[in-house]
C-alpha positions in Angstrom: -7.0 -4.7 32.8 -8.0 -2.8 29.8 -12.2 -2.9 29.8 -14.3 -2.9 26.5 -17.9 -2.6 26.6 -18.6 -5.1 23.7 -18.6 -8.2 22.9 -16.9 -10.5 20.4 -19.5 -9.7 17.5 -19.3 -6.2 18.1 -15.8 -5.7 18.2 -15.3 -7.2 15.4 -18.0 -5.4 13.7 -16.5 -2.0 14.6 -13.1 -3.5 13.7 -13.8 -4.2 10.0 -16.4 -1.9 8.9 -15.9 1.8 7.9 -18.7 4.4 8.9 -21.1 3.6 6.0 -22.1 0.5 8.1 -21.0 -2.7 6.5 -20.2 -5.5 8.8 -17.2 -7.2 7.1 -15.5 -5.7 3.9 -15.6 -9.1 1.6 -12.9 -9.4 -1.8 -11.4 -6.5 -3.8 -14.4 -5.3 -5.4 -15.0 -2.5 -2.7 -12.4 -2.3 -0.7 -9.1 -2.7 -2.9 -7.7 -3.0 -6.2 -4.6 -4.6 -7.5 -1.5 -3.1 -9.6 -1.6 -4.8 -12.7 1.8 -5.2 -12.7 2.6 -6.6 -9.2 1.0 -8.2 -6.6 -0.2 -5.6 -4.5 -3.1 -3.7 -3.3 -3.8 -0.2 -4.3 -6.0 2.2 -3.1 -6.2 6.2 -4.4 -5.3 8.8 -1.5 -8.0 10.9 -1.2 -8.2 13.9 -4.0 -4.7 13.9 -4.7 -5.7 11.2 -7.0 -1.9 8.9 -6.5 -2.6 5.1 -6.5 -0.9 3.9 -3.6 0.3 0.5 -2.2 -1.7 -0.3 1.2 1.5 -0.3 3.0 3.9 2.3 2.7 7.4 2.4 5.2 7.6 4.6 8.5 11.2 5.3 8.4 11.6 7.1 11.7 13.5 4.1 13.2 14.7 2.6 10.7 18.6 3.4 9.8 19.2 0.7 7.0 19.2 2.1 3.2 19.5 -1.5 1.9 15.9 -2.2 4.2 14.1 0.7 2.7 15.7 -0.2 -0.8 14.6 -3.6 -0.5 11.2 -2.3 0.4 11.4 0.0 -2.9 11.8 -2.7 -5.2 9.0 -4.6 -4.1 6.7 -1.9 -4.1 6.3 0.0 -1.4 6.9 3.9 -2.8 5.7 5.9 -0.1 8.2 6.7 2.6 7.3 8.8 5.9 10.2 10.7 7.6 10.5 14.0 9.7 12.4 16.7 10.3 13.5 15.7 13.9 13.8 12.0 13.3 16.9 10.7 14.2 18.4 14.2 14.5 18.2 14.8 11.3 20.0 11.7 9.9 16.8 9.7 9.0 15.8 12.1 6.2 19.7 12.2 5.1 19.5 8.6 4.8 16.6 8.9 2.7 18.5 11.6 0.7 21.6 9.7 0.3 19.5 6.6 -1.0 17.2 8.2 -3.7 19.4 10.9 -4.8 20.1 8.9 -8.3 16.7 7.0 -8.4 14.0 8.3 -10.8 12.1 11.0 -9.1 8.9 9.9 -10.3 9.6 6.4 -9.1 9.1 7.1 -5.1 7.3 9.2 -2.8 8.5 11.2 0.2 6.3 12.3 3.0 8.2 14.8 6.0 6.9 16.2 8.8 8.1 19.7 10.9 7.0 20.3 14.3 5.9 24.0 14.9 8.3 25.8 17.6 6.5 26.6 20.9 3.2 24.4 21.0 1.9 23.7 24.6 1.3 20.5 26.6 -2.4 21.8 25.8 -1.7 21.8 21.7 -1.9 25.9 21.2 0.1 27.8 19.5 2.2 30.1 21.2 4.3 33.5 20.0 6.8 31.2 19.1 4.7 29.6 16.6 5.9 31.1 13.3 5.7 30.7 10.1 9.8 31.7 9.5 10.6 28.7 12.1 8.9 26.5 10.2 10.5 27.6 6.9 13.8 27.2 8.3 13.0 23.7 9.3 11.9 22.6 6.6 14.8 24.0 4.0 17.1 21.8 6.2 14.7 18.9 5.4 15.1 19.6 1.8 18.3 19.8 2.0 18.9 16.7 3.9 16.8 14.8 1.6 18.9 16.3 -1.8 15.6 17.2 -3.1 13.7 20.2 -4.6 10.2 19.3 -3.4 8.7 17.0 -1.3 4.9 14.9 -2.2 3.8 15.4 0.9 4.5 18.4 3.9 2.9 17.6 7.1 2.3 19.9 10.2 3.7 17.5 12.8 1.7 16.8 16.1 -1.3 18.7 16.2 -4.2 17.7 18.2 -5.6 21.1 18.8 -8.1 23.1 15.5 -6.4 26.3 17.0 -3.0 24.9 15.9 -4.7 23.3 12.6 -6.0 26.6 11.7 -3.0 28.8 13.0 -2.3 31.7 10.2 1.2 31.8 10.2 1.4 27.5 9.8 -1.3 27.9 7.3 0.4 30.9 5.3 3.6 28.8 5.1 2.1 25.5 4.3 0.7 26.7 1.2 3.3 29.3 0.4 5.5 26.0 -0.1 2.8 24.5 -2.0 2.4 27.2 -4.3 6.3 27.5 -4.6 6.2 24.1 -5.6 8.7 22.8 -3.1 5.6 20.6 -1.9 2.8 18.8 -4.3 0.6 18.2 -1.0 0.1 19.8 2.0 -1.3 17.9 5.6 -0.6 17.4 9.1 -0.5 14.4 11.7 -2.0 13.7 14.8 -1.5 11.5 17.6 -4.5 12.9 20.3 -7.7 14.3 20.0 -7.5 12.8 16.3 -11.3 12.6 15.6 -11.6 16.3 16.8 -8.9 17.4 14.5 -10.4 15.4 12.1 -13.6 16.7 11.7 -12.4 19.8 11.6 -10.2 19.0 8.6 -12.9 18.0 6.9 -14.8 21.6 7.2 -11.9 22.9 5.4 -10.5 22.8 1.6 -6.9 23.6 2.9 -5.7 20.1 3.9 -4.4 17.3 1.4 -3.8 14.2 4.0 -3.7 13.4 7.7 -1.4 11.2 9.0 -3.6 9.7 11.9 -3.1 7.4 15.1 -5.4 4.4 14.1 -4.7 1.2 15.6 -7.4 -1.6 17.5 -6.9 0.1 21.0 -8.7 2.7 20.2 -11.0 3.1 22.9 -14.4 5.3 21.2 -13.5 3.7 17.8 -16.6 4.5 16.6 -16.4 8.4 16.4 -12.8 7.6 15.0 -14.4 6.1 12.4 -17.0 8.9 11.5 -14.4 11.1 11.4 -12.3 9.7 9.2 -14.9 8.6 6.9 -16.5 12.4 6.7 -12.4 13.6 6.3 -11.9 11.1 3.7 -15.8 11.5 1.9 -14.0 15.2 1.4 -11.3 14.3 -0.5 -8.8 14.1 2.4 -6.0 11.0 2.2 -6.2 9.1 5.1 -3.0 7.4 6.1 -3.1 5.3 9.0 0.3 5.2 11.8 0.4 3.7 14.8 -1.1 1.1 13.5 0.5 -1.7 15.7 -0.6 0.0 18.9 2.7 0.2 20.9 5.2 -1.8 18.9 6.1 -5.3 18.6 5.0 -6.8 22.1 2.2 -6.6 25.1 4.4 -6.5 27.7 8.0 -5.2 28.6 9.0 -8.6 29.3 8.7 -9.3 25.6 6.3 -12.8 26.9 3.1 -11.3 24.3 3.9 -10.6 20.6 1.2 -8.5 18.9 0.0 -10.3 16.3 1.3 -7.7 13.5 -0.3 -8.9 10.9 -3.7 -9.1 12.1 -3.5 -5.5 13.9 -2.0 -3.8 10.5 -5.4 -5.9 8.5 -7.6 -4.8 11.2 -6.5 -1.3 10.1 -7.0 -2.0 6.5 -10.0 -3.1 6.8 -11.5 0.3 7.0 -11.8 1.1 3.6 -11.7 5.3 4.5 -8.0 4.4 5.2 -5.9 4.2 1.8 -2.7 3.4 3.6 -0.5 2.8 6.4 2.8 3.7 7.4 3.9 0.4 10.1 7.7 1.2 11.0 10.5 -1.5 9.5 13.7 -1.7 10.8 14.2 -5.8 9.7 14.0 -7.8 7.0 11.8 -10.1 9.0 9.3 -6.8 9.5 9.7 -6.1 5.5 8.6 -9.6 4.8 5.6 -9.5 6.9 4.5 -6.6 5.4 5.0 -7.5 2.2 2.7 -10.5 2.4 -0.1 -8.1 3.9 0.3 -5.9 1.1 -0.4 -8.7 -1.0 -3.4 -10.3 1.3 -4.9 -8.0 3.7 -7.8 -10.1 4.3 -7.9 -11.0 8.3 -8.5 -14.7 8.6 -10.6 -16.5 11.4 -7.0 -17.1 13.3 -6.4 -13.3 13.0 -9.5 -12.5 14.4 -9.6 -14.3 17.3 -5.5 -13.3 18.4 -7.1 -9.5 17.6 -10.0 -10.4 20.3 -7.1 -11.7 22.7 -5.0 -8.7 22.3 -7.5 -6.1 23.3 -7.7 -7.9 26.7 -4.3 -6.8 27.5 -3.4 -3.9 29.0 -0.9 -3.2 26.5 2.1 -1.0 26.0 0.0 1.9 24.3 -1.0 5.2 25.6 -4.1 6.2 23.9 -2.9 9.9 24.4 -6.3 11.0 26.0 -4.6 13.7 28.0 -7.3 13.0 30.8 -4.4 12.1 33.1 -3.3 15.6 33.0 -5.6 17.0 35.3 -5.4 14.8 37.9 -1.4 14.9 38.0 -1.0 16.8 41.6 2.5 17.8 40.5 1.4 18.4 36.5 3.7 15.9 34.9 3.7 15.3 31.0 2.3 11.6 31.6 1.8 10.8 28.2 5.1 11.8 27.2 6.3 9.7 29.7 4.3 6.8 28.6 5.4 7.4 25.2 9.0 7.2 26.2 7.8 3.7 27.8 6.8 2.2 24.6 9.6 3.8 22.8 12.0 1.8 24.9 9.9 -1.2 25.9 7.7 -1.3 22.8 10.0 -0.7 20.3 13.5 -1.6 22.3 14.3 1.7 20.9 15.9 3.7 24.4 17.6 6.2 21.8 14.2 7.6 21.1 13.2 7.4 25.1 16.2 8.8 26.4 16.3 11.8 23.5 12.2 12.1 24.7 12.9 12.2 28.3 16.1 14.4 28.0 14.1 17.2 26.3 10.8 16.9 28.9 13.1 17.4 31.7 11.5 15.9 34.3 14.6 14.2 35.9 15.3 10.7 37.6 12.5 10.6 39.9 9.3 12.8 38.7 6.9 11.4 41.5 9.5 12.0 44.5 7.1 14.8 46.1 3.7 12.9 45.4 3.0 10.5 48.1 0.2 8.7 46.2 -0.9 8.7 42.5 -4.2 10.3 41.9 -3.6 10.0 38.0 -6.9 8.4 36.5 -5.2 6.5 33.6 -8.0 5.4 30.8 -5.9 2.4 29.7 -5.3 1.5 33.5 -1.7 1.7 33.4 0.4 1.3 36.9 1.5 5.8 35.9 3.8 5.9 39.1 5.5 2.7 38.2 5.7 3.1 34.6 7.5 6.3 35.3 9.5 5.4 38.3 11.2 2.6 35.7 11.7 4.9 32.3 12.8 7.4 34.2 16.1 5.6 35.4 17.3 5.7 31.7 17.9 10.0 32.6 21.1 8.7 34.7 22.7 6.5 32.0 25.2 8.0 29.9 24.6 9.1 26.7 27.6 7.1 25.2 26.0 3.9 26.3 22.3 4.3 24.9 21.9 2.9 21.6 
């Protein structure tokens, strides 16, 4: 079982306050506004001064253009793709949907992972600014657009890679060039680290951050993200459901989505999130947080039940990596866990375990597991059962 070292009171404290120290974030006055025109809560992202709805769409799984239209005209205006997603054919999508709308009338966020980054998040030789140019001119392309409102760094979790010279001289070479208004990068580990050292610099627009109730040292989360965002940085918030839809692979625990995406919310550092749609059903549910994002009593308590549970979630730690005898990428794997079991998504898991390469059976020369996993997953099982998705064909994952 996952252990926390606090109480109900506490966690709920550190749940709903934001670094300045206030216990519970009451009405609108300090912690959100509404559009005057629709029902929805606004807050301004960071110094690029754009009043944004709370919730915004995460598009990488999603493959409906009448789901993210829908979402369009009822508010939601910030979209998050990437490069990679889907091969590709996420950010077409995108392309092929807004390609008549008013430009002015949507935003479009896209990320491009840097060539030849480590397990330990360094740049490499391979790291260059040309690859990364190359990359993202196919994004454009893709998405039928000149520019983008926001370009993101994908993945980094290292300062070295944050502050890498040929990443930096191409980010803002495309913002100067104008084929970007806004220039970031997202992380999924070490994010207070990378955070912090954001915030000591007067390069970076937005993070896209891993922020979700699992969270095990959520307090230095917080104090990172409050000192990025007291700089001017926009804070947006992914991973917000921690793992996807359900607690278990057996689908027997539904995560109370509404309650984990207010929990995020709540931090008032955080001026929106990006929880991935790929139903009506989601749309609507996120929809009436976007209009409400007050966490009832009800909410609180299925929160305080939820953290009990083991979960689906890798916290991406990267502590397990040293004690790995055969030096497996064991939060890759786990992430290929939740993609298929969290998100019943085993495109994404068979893609992610087709390009780590680690086969059918990783552990077959390890006769016991000394991985020390934080969250206390069950590492030799959870692999031992993704890892019989390598053998099925290709033609039959969907």
């Amino acid at each position: 079982m996952l252990k926390f070292n606090y109480d109900r009171r506490r966690f709920l404290k550190i749940g709903t306050a934001g670094a300045a120290g206030a216990i519970v974030f009451k009405g609108s006055g300090s912690s959100f506004s509404f559009s005057q025109d629709k029902n929805i809560v606004t807050r301004v992202l960071g110094r690029t001064n754009i009043k944004i709805p709370v919730v915004s769409f995460g598009v990488m799984r999603a493959d409906s253009p009448a789901l993210c239209r829908a979402a369009w005209e009822n508010g939601i205006i910030l979209f998050d793709t990437a490069n990679g997603y889907q091969n590709g054919n996420n950010e077409s999508m995108l392309g092929n949907l807004f390609k008549d709308m008013p430009r002015n009338s949507f935003l479009i966020e896209t990320k491009v992972k840097p060539a030849g980054v480590g397990q330990d998040g360094l740049p490499t030789s391979h790291t260059t600014a040309d690859d990364f140019l190359s990359k993202f001119s196919t994004s454009l392309s893709r998405l039928k657009m000149d520019y983008v409102d926001f370009l993101l760094i994908h993945d980094v979790s290292t300062p070295e890679l944050m502050n890498h010279k040929p990443l930096i001289s191409a980010v803002t070479r495309l913002k100067k060039e104008k084929k970007t208004r806004f220039i970031g990068f997202s992380t999924h580990n070490n994010m207070a680290g990378v955070l912090n050292a954001a915030a000591e610099s007067d390069i970076w627009d937005v993070v896209l951050t891993s922020y979700n109730f699992r969270l095990p040292d959520i307090e230095a989360m917080n104090q990172a993200i409050h000192k990025a965002a007291f700089r001017g940085i926009g804070i947006i918030a992914m991973k917000t459901l921690a793992g996807g839809g359900f607690l278990d692979k057996e689908k027997t625990k539904p995560v109370n989505t509404a309650a984990a995406l207010k929990w995020v919310l709540s931090n008032p550092d955080v001026h929106t999130t990006i929880p991935g749609m790929t139903t009506f059903d989601h749309l609507t549910a996120n929809l009436k947080v976007l209009a409400d994002p007050e966490m009832n009593e009800s909410e609180k308590r299925d929160l305080i039940s939820m953290a009990s549970e083991p979960g689906m979630y890798c916290i991406g730690c990267n502590k397990c990596l040293d004690t790995c005898k055969l030096k497996l990428p064991v939060p890759d794997l786990m992430r290929a866990y939740m993609y298929a079991y969290g998100y019943s998504n085993c495109q994404m898991a068979y893609e992610l375990l087709g390009s780590l390469g680690t086969g059918t059976s990783p552990c077959i020369n390890c006769n016991m597991c000394t991985v020390e996993c934080t969250s206390n997953f069950n590492v030799r099982e959870k692999i031992a059962d993704i890892s019989r998705l390598v053998n099925v064909p290709s033609g039959f994952i969907s």
